[in-house]
DSSP file (Angstrom, degrees, kcal/mol; ACC not computed):
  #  RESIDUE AA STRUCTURE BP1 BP2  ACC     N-H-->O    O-->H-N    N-H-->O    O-->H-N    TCO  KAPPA ALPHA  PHI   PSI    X-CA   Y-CA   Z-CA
    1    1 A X              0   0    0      0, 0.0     2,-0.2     0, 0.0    17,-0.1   0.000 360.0 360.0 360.0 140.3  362.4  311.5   90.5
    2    2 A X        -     0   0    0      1,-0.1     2,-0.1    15,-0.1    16,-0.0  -0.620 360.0-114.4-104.6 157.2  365.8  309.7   90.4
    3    3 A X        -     0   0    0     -2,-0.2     2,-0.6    14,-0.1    14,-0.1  -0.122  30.4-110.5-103.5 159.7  369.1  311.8   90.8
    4    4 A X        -     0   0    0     12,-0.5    12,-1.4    -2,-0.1     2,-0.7  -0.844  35.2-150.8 -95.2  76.0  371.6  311.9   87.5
    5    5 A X  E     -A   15   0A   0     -2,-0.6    10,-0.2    10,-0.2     2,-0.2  -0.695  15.5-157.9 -41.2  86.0  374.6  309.7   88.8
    6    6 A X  E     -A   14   0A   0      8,-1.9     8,-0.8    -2,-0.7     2,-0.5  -0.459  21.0-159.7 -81.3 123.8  378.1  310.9   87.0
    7    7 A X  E     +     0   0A   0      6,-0.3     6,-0.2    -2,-0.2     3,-0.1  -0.702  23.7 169.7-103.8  59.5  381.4  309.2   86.5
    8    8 A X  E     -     0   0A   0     -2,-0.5     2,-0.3     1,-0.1     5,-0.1   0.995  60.4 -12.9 -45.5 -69.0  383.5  312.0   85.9
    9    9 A X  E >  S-A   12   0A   0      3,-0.7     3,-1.7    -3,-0.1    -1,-0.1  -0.990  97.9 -61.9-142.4 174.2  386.6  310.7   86.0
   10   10 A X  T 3  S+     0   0    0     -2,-0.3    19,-0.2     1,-0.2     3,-0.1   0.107 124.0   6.3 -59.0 141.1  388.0  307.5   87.0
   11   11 A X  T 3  S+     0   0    0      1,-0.2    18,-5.2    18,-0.1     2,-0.3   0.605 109.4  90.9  78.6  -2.6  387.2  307.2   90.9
   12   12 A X  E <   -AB   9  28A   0     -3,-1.7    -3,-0.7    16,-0.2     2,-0.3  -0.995  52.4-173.5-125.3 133.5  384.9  310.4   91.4
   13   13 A X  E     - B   0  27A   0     14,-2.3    14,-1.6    -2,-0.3    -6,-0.3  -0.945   3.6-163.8-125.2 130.6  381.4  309.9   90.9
   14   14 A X  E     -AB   6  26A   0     -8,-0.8    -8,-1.9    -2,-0.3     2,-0.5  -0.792   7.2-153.7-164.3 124.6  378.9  313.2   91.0
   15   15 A X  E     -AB   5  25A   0     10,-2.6     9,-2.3    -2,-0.3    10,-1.1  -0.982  20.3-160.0-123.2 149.5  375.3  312.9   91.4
   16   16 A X  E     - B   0  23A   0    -12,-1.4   -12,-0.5    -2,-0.5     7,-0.2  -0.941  32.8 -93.9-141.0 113.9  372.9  316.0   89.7
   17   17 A X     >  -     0   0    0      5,-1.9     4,-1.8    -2,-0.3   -14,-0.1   0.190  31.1-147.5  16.6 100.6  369.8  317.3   90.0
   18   18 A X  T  4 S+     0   0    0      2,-0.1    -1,-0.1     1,-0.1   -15,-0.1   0.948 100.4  46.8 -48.0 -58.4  367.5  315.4   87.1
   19   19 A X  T  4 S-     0   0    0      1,-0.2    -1,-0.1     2,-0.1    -2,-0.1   0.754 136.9  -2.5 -93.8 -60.3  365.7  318.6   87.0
   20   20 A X  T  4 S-     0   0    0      2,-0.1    -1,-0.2     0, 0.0    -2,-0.1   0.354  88.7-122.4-103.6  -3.4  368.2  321.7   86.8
   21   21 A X     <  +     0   0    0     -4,-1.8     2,-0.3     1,-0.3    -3,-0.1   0.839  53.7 160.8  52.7  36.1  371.4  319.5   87.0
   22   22 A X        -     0   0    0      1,-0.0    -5,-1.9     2,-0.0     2,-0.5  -0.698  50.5 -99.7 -76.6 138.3  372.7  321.5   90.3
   23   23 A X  E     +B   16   0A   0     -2,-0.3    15,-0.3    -7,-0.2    -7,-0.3  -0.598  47.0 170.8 -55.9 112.0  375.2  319.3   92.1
   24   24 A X  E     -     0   0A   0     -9,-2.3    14,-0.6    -2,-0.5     2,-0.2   0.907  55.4 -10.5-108.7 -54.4  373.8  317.6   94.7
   25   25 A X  E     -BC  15  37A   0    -10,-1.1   -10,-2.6    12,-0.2    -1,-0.3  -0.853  48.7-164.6-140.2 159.6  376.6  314.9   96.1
   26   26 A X  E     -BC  14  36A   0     10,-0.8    10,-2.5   -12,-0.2   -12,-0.3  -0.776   3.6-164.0-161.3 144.5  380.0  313.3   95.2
   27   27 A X  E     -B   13   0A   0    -14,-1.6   -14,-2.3    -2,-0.2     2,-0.4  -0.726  10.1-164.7-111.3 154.4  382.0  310.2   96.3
   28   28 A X  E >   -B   12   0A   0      3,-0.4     3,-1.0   -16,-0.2     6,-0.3  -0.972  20.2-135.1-142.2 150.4  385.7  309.8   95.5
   29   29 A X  T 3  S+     0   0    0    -18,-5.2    -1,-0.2    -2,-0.4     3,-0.1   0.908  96.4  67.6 -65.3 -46.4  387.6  306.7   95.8
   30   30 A X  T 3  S+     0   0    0      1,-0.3    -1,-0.3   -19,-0.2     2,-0.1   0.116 103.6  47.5 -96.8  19.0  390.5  307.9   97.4
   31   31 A X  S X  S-     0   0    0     -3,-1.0     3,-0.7     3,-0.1    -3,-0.4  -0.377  83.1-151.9-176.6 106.3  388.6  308.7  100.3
   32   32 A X  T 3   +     0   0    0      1,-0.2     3,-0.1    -3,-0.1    -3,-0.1  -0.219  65.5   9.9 -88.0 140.0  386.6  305.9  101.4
   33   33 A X  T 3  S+     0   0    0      1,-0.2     2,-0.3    -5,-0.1    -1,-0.2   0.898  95.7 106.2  60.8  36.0  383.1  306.6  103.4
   34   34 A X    <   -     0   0    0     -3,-0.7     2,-0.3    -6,-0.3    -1,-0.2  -0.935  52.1-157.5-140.2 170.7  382.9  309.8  103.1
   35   35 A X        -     0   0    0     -2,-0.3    -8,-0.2    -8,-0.1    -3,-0.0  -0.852  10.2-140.9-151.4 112.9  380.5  312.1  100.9
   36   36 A X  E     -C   26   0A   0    -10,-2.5   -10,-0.8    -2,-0.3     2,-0.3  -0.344  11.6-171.3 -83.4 147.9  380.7  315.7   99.7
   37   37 A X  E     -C   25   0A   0    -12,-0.2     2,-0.4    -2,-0.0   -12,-0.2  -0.938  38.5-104.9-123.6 164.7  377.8  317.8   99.6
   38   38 A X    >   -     0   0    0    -14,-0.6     3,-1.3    -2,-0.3     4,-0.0  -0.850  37.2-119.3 -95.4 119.2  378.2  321.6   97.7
   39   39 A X  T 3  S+     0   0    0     -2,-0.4     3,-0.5     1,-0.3     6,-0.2   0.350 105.6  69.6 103.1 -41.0  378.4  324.2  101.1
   40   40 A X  T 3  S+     0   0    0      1,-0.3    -1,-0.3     5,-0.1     5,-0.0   0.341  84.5  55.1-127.0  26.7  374.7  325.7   99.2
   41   41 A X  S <  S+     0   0    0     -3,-1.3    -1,-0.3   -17,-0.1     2,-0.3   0.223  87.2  93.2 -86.3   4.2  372.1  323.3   99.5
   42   42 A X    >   -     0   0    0     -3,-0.5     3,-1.0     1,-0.2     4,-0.1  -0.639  66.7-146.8-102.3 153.9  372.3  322.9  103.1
   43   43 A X  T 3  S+     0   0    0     -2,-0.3     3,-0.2     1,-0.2    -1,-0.2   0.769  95.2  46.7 -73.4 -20.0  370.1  324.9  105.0
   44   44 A X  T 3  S+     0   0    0      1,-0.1     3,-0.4     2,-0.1    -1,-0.2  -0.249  71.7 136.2-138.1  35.1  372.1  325.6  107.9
   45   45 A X    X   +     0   0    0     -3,-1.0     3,-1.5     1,-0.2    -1,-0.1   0.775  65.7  68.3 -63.4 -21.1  375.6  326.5  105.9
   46   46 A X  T 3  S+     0   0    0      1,-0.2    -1,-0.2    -3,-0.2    -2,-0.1   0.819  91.2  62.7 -69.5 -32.2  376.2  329.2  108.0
   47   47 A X  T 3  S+     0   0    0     -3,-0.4     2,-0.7     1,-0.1    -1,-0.2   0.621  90.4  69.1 -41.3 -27.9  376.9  326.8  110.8
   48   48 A X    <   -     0   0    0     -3,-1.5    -1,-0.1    -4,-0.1    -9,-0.0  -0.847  67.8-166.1-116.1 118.6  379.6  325.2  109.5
   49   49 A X        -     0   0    0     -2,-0.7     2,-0.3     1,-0.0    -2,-0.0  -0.150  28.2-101.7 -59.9 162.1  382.6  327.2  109.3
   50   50 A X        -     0   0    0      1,-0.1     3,-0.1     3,-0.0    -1,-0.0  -0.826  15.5-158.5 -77.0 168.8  385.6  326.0  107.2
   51   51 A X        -     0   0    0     -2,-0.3    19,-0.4     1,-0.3     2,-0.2   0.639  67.8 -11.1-111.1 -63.2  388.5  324.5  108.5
   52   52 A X        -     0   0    0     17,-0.1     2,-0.4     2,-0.0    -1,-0.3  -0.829  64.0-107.3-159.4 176.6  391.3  325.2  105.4
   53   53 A X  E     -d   71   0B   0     17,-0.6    19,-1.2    -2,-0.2     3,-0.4  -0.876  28.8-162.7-125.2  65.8  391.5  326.2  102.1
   54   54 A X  E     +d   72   0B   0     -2,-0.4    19,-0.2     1,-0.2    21,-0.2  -0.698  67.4  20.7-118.7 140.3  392.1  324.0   99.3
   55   55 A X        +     0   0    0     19,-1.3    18,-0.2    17,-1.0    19,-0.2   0.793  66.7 154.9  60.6  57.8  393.3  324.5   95.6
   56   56 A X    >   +     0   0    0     16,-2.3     3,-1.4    -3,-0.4    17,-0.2   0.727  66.6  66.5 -59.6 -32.6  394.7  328.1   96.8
   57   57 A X  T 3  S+     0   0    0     16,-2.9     2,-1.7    15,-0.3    17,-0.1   0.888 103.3  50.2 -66.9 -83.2  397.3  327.8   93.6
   58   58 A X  T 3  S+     0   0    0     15,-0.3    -1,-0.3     3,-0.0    -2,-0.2   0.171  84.3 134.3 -70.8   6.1  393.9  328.1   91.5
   59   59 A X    <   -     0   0    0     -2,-1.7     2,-0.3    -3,-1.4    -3,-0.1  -0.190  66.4-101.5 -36.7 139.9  392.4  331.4   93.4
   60   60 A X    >   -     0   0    0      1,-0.1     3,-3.1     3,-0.0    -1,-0.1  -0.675  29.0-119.0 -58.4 125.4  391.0  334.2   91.2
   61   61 A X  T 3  S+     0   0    0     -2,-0.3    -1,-0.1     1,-0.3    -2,-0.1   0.822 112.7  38.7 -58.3 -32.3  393.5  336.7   91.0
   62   62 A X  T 3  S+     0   0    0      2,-0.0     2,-1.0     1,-0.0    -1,-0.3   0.454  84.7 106.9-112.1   4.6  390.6  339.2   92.8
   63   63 A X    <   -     0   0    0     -3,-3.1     2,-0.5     2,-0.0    -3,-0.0  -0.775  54.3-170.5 -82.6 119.1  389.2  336.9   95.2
   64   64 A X        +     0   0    0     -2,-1.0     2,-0.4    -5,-0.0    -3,-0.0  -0.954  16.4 163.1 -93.7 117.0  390.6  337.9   98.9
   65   65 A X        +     0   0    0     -2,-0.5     3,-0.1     4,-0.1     2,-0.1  -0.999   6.3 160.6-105.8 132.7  390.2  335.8  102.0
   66   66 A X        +     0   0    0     -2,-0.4    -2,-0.0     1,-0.1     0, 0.0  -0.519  27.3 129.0-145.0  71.0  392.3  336.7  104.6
   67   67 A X  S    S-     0   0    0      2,-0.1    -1,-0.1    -2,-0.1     0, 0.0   0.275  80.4-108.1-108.8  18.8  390.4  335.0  107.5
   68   68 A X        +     0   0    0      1,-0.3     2,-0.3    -3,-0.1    -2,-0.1   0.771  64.5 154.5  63.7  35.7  393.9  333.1  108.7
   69   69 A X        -     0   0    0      1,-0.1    -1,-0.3    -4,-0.0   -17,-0.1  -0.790  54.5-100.5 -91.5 157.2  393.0  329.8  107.6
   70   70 A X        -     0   0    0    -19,-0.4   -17,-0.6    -2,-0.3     2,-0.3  -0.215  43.5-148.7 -62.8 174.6  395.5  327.2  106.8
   71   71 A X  E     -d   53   0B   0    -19,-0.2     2,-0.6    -3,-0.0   -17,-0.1  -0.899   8.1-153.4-136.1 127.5  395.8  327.0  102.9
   72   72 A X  E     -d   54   0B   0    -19,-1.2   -16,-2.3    -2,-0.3   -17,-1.0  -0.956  14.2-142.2-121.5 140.0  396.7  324.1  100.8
   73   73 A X  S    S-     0   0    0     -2,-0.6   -16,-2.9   -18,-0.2   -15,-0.3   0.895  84.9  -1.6 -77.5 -52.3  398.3  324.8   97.5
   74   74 A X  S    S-     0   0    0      1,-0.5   -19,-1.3   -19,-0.2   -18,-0.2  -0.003 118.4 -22.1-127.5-146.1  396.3  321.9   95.6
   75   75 A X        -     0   0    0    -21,-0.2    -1,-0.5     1,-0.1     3,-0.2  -0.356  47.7-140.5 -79.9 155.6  393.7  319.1   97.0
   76   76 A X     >  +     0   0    0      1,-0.1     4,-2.4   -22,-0.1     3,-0.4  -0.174  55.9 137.4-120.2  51.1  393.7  318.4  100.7
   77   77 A X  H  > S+     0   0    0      1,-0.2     4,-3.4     3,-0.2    -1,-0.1   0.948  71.4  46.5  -8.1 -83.3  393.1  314.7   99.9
   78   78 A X  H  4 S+     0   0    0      2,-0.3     4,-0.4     1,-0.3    -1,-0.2   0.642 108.7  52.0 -56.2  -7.3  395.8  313.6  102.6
   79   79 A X  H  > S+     0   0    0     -3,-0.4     4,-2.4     3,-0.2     5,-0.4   0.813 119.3  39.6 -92.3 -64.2  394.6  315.9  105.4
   80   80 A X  H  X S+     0   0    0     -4,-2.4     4,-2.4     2,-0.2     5,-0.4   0.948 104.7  55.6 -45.9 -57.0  391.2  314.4  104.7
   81   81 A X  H >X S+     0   0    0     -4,-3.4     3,-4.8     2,-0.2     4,-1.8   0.874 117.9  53.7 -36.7 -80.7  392.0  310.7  104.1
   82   82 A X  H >> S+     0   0    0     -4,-0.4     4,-1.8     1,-0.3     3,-0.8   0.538 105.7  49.3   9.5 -91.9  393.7  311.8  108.0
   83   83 A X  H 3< S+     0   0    0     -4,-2.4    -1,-0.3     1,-0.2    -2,-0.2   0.591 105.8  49.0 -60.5 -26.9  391.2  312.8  109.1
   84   84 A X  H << S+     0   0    0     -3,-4.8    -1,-0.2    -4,-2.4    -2,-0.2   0.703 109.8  54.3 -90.7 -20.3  388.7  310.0  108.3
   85   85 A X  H << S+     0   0    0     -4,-1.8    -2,-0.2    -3,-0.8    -1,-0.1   0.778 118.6  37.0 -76.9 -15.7  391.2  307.1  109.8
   86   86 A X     <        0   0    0     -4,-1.8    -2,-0.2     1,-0.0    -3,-0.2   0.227 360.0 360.0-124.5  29.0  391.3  308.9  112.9
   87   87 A X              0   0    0     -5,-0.3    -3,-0.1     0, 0.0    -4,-0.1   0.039 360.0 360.0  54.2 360.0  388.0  309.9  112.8
């Protein structure tokens, strides 16, 4: 069954589940060759730790993590673009 392909806004693209329209993938322009997947379709999420924190300014006033990663205020675009030129 073919996947629901999304143009949210310019330069982010979303693909969704035909069926229940759970998020499956999304590509963003501003960071080329790379592909997000949502953290709770993979089977084996507990494997991957995170790294950092990102859109911290937008927290829920009663969510705490206080596992001493760094924290980025807004997106961490730049850390990522980074990280995908040096690879």
């Amino acid at each position: 069954m073919p996947t629901r392909v999304v143009e949210v806004n310019a330069g982010v693209r979303r693909v969704f589940c035909p069926d229940c329209g759970s998020p499956l993938a999304a590509w963003f322009d501003y960071l080329p060759g790379q592909v997000y997947l949502p953290l709770g379709i993979l089977d084996q999420a507990a494997e991957l730790p995170p790294e950092i924190h990102s859109h911290s300014d937008a927290q829920l006033p009663w969510l705490k993590i206080e596992d001493g990663l760094e924290r980025a205020a807004n997106s961490s675009a730049c850390r990522l673009r980074q990280a995908a030129l040096c690879g």
